[in-house]
PADRENVEX-266592 format. One line per 4 residues: number of its first residue (from 1); for each residue y, x, z of C-alpha. Coordinates in nm, 4 decimals. Each point is the difference from the previous one (the first is absolute). Layout:
NUM> Y,X,Z  ...
This chain:
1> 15.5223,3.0252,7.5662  0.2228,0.0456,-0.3247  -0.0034,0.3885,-0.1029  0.3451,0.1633,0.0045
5> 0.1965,0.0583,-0.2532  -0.0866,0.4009,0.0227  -0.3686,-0.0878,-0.0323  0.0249,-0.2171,-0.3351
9> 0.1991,0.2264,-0.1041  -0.2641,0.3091,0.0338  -0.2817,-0.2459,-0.0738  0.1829,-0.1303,-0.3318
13> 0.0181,0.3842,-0.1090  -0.3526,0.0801,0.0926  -0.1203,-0.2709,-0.2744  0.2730,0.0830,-0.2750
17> -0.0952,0.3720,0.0766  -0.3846,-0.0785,-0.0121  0.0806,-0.2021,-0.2931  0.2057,0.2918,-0.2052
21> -0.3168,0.2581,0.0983  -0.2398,-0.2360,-0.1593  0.1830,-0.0829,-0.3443  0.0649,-0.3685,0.0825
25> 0.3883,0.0293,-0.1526  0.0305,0.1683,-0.3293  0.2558,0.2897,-0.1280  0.2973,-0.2043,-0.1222
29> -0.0725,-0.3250,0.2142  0.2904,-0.1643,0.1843  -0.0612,-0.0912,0.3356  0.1745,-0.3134,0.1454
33> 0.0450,-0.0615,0.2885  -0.0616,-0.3717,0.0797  -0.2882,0.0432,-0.2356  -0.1690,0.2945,0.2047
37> 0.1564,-0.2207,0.3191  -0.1988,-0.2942,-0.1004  -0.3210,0.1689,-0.0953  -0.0323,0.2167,0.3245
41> 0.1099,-0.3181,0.2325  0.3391,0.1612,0.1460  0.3419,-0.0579,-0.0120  0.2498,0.2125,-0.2084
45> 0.1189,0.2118,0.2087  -0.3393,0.1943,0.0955  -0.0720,0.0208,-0.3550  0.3565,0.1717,-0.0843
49> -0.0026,0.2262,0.2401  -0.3553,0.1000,-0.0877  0.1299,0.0377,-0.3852  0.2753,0.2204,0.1288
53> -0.1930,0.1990,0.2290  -0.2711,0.0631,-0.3459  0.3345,0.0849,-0.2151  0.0816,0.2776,0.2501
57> -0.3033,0.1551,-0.0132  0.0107,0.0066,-0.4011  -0.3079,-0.2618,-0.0554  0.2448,-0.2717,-0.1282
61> 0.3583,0.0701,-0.2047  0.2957,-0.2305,0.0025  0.0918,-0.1462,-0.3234  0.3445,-0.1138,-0.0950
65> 0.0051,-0.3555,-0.0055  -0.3863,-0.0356,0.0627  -0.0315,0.0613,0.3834  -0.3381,0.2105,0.0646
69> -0.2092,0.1248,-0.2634  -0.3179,0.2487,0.0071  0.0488,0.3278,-0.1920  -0.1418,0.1092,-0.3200
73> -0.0795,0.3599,0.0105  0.0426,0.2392,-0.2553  -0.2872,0.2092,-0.0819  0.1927,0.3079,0.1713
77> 0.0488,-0.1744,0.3402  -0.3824,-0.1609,-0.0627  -0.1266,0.3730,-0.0521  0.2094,0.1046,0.3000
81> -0.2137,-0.2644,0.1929  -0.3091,0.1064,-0.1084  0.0934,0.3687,0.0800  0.0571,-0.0626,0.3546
85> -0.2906,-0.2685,0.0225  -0.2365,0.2863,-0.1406  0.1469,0.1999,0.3209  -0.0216,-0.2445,0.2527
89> -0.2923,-0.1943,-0.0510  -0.1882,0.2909,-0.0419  0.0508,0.1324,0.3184  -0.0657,-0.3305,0.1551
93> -0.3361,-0.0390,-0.2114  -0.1126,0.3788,0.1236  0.1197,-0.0770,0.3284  -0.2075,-0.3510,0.0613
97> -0.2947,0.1500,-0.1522  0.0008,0.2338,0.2648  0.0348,-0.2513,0.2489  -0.1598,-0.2939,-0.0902
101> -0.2579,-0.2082,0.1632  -0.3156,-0.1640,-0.0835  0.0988,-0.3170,-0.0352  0.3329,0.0455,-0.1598
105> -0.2127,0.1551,-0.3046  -0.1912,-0.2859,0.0052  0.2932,-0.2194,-0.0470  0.1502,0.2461,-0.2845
109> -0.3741,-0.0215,-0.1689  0.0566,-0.3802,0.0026  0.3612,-0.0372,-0.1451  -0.1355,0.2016,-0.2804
113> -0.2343,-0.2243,-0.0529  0.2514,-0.2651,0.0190  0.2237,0.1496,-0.2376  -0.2903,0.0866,-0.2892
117> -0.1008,-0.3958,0.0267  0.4240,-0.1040,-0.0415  0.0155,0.2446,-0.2598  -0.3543,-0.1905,-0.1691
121> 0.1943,-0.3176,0.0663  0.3549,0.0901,-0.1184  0.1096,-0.1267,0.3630  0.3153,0.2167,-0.0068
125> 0.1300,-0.0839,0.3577  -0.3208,-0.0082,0.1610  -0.0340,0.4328,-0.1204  0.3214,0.0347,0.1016
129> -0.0545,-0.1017,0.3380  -0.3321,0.1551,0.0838  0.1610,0.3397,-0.2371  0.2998,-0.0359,0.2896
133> -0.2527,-0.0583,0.2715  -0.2148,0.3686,-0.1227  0.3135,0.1682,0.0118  0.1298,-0.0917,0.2996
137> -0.3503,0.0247,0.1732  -0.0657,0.3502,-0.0869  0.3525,0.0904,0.0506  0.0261,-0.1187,0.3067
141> -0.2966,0.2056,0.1430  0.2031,0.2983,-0.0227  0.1596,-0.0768,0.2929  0.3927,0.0514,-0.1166
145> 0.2273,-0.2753,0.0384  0.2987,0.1962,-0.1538  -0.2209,0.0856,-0.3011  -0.0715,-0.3846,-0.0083
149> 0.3721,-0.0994,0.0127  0.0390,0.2077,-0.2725  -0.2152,-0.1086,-0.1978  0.0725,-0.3662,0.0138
153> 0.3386,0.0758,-0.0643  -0.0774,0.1409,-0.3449  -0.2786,-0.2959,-0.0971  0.3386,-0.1836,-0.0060
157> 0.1437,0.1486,-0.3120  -0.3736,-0.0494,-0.1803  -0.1209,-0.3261,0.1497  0.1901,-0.2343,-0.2624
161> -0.1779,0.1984,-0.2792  -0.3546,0.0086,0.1646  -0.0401,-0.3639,-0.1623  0.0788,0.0922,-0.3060
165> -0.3198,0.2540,0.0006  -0.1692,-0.3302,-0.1555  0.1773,-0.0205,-0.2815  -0.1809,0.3165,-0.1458
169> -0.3858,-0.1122,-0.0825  -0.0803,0.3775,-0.0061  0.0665,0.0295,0.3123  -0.2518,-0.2321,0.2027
173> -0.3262,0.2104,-0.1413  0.1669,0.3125,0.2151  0.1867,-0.0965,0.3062  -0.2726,-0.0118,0.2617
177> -0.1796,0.3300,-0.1396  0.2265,0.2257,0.2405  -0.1014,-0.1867,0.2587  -0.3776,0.0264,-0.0515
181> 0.0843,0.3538,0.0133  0.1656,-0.0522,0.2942  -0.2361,-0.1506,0.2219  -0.3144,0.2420,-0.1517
185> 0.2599,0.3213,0.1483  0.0064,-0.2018,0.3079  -0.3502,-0.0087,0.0535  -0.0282,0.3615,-0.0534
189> 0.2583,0.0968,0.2346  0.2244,0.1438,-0.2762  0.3657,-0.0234,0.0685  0.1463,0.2198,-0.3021
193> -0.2432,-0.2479,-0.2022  0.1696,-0.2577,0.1429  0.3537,0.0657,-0.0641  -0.0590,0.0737,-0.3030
197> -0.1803,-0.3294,-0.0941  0.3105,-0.1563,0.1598  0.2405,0.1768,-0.2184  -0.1873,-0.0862,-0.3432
201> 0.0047,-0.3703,0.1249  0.3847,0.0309,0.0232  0.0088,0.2237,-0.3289  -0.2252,-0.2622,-0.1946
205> 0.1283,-0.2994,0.1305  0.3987,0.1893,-0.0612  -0.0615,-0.0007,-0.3642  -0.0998,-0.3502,-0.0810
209> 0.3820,-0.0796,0.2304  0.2055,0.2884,-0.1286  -0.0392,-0.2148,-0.3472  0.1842,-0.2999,0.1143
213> 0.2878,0.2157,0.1802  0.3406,-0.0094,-0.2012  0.1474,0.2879,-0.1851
């Protein structure tokens, strides 16, 4: 059976949503439509009304003459950002460690692992996916889906700069210490320590991006 027009619709923005989060459009990159139409399989009309719905919600801008475009961020909306990702992830991160299970460490324990061997490797999507995949595991142990929703809402505005982290050698030799950190809190129950490892992996990696925000 053909899926409605509703359902491409949602299912085109789930995958231009997923790939804004994850960095796979850059600040400044136009998006076109029958390009992004062809690549995803769909017609146009999913994929406009996707763009439009991501324009509303502030992770894409209209640009006179140039259709869709994704925003470059000055360093004061970028440290605005960070600000409220400091806040909210936080609280998710003390929250899950509260609440999560056995096996869901396990998997965190592994992603790290996956991340320090991309990092070895310079396999830049490959950390950002299993960096994504942490996240949203140990976030999602807390048990909130309104703190979730939020959250995801404000990866928008940073996910087209995550890529960018790669551009910095500096940086590779100290993004996965945080979550070393992490993961030894975890073990010993330590919630506080946990947060806080979370926010100094937003703080770090905020440093190395803040440089290639404009103004």
């Amino acid at each position: 059976m053909k899926p409605s027009s509703s359902t491409q619709q949602d299912q085109t923005y789930a995958v231009l949503r997923q790939w804004l989060t994850v960095g796979r459009f850059l600040p400044g990159e136009r998006l076109k439509i029958r390009d992004v139409a062809a690549e995803l399989g769909v017609g146009t009309m999913p994929v406009r009304a996707a763009l439009q719905r991501l324009a509303a919600e502030g992770a894409l801008s209209h640009s006179p003459h140039c259709g869709v475009a994704v925003p470059r961020l000055s360093r004061a909306e970028f440290d605005d950002v960070l600000q409220n990702r400091l806040l909210l992830e936080g609280e998710a991160a003390e929250r899950g460690a509260l609440r999560l299970a056995p096996a869901a460490l396990q998997h965190l324990q592994q992603l790290s692992a996956s991340m320090a061997q991309a990092l070895q490797t310079g396999a830049a999507k490959a950390y950002l996916d299993a960096n994504e995949a942490f996240h949203v595991c140990l976030y999602q142990a807390a048990g909130s889906p309104t703190l979730m929703q939020l959250i995801e809402t404000v990866w928008l505005k940073v996910g087209p700069l995550s890529n960018q982290l790669f551009d910095t050698p500096d940086a590779s030799a100290v993004l996965n210490d945080a979550h070393e950190e992490l993961l030894q809190a975890l073990v010993r129950k330590d919630a506080a320590a946990v947060r806080r490892a979370i926010e100094k992996d937003l703080f770090v990696a905020g440093q190395f991006l803040r440089k290639r925000c404009v103004g």
